[in-house]
Every structure is written in structure tokens, then in C-alpha cells.
Residue frames relative to the residue before (quaternion, step in Angstrom):
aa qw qx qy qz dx dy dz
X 1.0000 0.0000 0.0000 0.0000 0.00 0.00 0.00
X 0.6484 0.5041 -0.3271 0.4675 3.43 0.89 -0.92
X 0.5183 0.5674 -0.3558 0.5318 4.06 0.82 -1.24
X 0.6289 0.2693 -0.4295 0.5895 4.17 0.09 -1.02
X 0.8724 0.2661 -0.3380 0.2319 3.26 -0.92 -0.68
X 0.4994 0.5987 -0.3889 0.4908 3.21 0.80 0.37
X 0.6252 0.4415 -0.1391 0.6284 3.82 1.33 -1.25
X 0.5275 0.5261 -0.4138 0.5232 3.78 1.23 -0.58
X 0.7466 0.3747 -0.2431 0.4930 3.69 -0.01 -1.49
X 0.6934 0.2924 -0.4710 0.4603 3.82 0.14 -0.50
X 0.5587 0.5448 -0.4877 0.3913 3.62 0.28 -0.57
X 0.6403 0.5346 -0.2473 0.4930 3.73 0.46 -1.32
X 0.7449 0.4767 -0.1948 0.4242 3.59 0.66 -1.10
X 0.7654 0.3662 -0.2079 0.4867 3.44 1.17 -0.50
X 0.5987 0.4499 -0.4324 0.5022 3.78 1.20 -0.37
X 0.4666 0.6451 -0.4069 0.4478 3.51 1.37 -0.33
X 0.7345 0.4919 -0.1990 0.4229 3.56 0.58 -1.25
X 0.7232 0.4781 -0.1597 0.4721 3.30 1.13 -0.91
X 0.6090 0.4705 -0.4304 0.4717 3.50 1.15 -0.84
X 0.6119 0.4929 -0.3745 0.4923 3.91 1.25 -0.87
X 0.7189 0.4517 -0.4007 0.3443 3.75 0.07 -0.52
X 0.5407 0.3099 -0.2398 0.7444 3.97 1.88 -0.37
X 0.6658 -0.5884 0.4479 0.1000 3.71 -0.12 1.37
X 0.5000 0.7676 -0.3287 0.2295 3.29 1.15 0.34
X 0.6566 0.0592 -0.0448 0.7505 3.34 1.37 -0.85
X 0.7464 -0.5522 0.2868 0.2359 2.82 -1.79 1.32
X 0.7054 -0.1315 0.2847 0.6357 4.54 -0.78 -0.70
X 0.8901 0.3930 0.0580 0.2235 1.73 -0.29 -2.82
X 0.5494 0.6081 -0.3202 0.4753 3.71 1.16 -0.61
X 0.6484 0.6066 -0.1631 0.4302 3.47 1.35 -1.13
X 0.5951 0.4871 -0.2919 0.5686 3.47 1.24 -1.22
X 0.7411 0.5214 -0.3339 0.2596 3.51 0.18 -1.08
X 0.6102 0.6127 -0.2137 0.4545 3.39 1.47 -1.24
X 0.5937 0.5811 -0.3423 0.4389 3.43 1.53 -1.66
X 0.7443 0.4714 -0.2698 0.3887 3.61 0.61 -1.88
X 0.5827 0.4899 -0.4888 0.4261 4.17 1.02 -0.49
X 0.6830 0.3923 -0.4072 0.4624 3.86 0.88 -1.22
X 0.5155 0.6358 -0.4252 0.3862 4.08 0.72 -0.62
X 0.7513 0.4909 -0.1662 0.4087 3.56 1.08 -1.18
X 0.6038 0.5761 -0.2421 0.4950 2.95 1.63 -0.45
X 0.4950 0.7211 -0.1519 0.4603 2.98 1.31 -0.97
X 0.7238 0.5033 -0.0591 0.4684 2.95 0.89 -1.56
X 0.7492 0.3764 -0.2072 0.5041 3.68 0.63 -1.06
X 0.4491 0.5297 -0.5921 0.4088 3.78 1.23 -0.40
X 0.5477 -0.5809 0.6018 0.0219 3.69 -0.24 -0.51
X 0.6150 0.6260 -0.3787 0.2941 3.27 1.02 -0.15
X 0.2141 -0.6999 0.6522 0.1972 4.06 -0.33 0.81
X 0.1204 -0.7194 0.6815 0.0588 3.21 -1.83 1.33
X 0.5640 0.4762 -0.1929 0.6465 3.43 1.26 0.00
């Protein structure tokens, strides 16, 4: 459970980055999408350190 959500939020976090870097979705549309995969990211729990 922790591995999906972790691969969820980076996934989410990077098509986010990419649709902004090819002019596709707006900043502010970007941030929001970045901070849902970031959060996701966040709750997987995973320790790299």
C-alpha cells in the first residue's frame, strides 16, 4: 500500500511538472496538482534515510 502511493504521488507530481514545462496547464493549476501528488507522497510513509 505504501509502494502505490508513493508511485501514485510521484506519478501525479511529475505529469504535473511536465504538462507545465509544455505550456499545457496553467501555474496555478500546476501547483495544486504538484501539492495533491506531494501529499501523497507524503502519507505513503516511506523512510529513505
Amino acid at each position: 500500500m505504501h509502494k502505490i502511493l508513493f508511485i501514485a504521488g510521484l506519478g501525479i507530481a511529475l505529469t504535473s511538472a511536465a504538462l507545465l514545462f509544455f505550456g499545457i496547464i496553467e501555474p496555478g493549476v500546476a501547483a495544486m496538482v504538484g501539492i495533491l501528488g506531494i501529499g501523497l507522497i507524503g502519507m505513503s510513509h516511506i523512510k529513505r534515510m
